[in-house]
N, C-alpha and C positions, 0 to 999 in steps of 0.2 A: 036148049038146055044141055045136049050133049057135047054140041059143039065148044058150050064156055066149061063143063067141064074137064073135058079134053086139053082146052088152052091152060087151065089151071093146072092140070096135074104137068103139061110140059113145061109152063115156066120154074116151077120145084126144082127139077134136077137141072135145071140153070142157076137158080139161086146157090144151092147146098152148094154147086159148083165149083160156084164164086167164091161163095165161104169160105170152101175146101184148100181153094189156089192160095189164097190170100194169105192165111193162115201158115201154110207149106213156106209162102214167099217169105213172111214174118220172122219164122222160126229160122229158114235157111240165111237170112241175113246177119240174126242173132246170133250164130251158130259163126261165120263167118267172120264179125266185130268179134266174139272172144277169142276167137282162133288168132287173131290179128294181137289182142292184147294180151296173151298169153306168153312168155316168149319161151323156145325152147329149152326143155330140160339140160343142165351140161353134162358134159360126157362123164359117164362114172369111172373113178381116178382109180389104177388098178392096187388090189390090196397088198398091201407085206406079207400080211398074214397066210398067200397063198404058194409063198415060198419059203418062209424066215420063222417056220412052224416052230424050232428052240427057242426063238428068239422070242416070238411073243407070247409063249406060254413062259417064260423067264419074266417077262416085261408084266404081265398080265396082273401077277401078284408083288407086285411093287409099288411102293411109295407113288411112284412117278404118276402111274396108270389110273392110282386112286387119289389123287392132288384134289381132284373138285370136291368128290363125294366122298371122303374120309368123313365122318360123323364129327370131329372133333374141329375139324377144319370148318363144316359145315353150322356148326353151332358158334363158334365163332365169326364167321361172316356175317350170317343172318342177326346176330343180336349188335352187331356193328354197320349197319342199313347196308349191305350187302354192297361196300365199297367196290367200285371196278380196278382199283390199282391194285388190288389182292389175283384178281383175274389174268394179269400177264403173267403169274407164275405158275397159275393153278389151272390154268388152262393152255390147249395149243392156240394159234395165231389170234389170240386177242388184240380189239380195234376197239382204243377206248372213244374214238371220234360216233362210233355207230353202237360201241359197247358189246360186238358180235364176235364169236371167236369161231374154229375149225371143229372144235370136237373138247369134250370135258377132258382135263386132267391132260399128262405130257404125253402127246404121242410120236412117233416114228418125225413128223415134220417138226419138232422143235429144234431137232437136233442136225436132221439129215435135208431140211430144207422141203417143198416141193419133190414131187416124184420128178424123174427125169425122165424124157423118152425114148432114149437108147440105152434106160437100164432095164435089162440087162443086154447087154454086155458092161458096158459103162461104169466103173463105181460112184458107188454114191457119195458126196459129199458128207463129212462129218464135223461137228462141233464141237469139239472133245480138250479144247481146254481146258484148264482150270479157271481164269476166268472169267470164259463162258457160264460155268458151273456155279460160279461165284455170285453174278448176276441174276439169281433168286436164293443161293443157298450163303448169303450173304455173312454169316454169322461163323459159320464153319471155314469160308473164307480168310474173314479176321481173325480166327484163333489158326488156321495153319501159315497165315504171313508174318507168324512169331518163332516158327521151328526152324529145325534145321533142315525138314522136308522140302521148304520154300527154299532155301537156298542150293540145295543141290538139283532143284526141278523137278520132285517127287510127287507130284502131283495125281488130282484125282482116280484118272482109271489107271493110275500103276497101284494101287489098293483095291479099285470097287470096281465091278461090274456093272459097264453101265446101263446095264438094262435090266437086272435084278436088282440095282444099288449095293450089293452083298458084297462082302471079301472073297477078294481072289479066292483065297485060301478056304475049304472047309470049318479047320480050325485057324483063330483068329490069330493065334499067337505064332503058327508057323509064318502066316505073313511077315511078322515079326522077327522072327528067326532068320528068315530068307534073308534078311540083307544085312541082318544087325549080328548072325551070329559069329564073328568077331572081336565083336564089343559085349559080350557076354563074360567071361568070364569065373569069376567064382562064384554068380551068380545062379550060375545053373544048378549048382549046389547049395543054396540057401534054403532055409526053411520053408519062405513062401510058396516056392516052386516045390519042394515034397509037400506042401499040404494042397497042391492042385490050384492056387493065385500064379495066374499067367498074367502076362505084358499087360495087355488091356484091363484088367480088374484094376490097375494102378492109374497105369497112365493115361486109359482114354475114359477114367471113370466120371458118371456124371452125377450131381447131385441134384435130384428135384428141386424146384422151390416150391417153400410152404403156400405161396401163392402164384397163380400164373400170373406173366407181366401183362399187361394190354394189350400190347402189340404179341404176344403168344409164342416169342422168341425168345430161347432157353438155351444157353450152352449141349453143342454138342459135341466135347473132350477133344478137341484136336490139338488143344495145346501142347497136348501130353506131357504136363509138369506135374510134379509131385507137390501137395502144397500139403498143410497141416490138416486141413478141411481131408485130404485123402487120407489120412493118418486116423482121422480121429474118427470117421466111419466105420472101421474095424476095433478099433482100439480104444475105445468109450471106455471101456472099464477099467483099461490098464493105464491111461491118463487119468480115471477118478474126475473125468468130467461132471459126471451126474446127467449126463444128458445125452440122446443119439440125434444123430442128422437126420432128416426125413429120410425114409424110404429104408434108412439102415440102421430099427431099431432093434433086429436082432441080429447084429452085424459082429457084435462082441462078444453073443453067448454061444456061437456054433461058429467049428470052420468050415474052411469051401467044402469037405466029405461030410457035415452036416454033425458030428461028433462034439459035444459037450467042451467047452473049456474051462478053466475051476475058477473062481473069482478071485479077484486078487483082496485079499483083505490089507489096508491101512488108511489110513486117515484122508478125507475125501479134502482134494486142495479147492474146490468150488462147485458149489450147487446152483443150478439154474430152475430157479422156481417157477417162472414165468414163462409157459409157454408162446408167449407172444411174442419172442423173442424172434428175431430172422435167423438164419445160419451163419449169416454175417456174424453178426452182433455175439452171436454163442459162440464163434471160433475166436474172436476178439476178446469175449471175456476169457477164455479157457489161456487164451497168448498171455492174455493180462496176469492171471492168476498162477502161469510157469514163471515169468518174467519174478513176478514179485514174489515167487518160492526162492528164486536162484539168487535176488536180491537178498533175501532172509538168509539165507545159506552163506554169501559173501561174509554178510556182515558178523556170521556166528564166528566165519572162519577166522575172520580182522580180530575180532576181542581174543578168539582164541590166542592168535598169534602175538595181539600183545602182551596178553598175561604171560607167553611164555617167552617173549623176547623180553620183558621188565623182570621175570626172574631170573635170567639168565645176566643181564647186566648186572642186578643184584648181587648174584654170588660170585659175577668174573670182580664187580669193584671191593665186594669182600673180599676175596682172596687175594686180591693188590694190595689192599690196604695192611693184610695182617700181616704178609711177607714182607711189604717195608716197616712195618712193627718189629717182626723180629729182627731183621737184621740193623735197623738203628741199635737193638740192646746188645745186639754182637758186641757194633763196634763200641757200647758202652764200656763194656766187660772188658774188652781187651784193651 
């Protein structure tokens, strides 16, 4: 009896053993297979940010930085099934084959490529055309390939920073000044400019739409023309439109120092009752409704002019007629 249990209790720690080895084998094989299908981490890409500390605290609060997760841009994507052609602009190295990009919103590689690895010393490669620039900011494009900026090569970053998108310039209007002040003139002395309307308040101004488009592209003034639509944002009252432009419906009653102006009292040339109207269609009627004032005007001037050109033939063929009456009786007399 003692002997079988003796044989029992040593074949035990030959079992648990076995268990123990097998188990060890198991896991060390497992362990081995994922190591095999795992594949190495890559190397981590050195940051900008740990030299180019202006740059990307400039960068950081810009359009560029917040392309993906702008709330606005965000609400528009997702209620339009979160299209990927939206994604090569709103992100860096988007791949619409895999739909995977580098990182949200524009970073340092959209512009500068890939890090290099002899930068530094090395400069970096830049994308700094216009249109480079062009090629998502597409709209602002097409209104500056209508100026005289396109033609002499004024292009992008000789106005914006491109990495805060901001103007050069503090004040927007010195940018202005800077190249244009030549072409100033008596301008400098015009009202607009004593009441504090600089360059930009005219020509690079933008009118909301009463509706956004679909596609969520809106002029952004680079045409920098003067059109009546700019006139009559300020000046509602003194055209006697009856109506303001979105965003500028107290555009008429205060100027840029926030001071009172007095109403202009006479007879209103058109009311726009309907606010469904677009801004289109209200600057068309407002054209319509000068056009057919200056018509009315013509045509008072016309009657005028003929009443007084038919009196005036009048009294020249009376006085003809009475001077060959008298002198017929002259030469009666004599």
């Amino acid at each position: 009896m003692f002997r079988s249990l003796s044989l029992e209790l040593l074949r035990r720690p030959v079992w648990a053993g076995t268990l123990v080895a097998a188990c060890v084998m198991l896991a060390t094989v497992g362990i081995a297979a994922a190591q095999e299908a795992t594949p190495p981490p890559p190397p981590e890409a050195p940051e900008c940010t740990e030299c180019h500390l202006d740059i990307t605290d400039a960068w950081a609060h810009s359009p560029h930085a917040h392309a993906f997760d702008d709330p606005a841009f965000q609400e528009w994507w997702q209620g339009h099934g979160e299209t990927g052609e939206c994604l090569s602009c709103h992100t860096t190295g988007y791949q619409s084959t895999t739909r995977s990009f580098l990182v949200e919103g524009i970073a340092c590689e959209a512009c500068h490529g890939s890090s290099q690895p002899d930068h530094p010393p090395a400069i970096v490669p830049v994308k700094a055309d216009t249109e480079y620039c062009g090629s998502c900011h597409t709209t602002t494009l097409a209104e500056w390939r209508q100026t005289g900026h396109s033609m002499e090569d004024v292009g992008c970053t000789d106005c914006h920073d491109p990495h805060s998108q901001k103007a050069l310039f503090e004040v927007a209007d010195d940018l202005c000044i800077n190249c244009h002040k030549g072409d100033m003139g008596d301008y400098l002395e015009d009202l607009h400019v004593k009441k504090g309307i600089g360059c930009v308040d005219c020509h690079a101004l933008v009118i909301p739409p009463e509706t956004q488009p679909e596609d969520g592209i809106v002029p952004t003034g680079h045409t920098f023309t003067i059109t009546p639509a700019t006139c009559v944002a300020c000046h509602t009252d003194a055209l006697h439109a009856g109506f303001a432009l979105p965003g500028f419906e107290n555009g008429s009653g205060e100027t840029a120092e926030g001071e009172p102006t007095p109403e202009v009292e006479a007879s209103t040339l058109l009311t726009v009752a309907e606010s469904s109207l677009s801004p289109d269609q209200r600057i068309q009627a407002l054209e319509t409704a000068l056009a057919s004032q200056n018509l009315t005007t013509l045509m008072q001037g016309g009657i005028v002019g003929l009443v007084l050109g038919a009196s005036t033939a009048w009294f020249m063929a009376h006085n003809v007629r009475r001077r060959k009456s008298e002198e017929e009786h002259g030469e009666e007399e004599s």
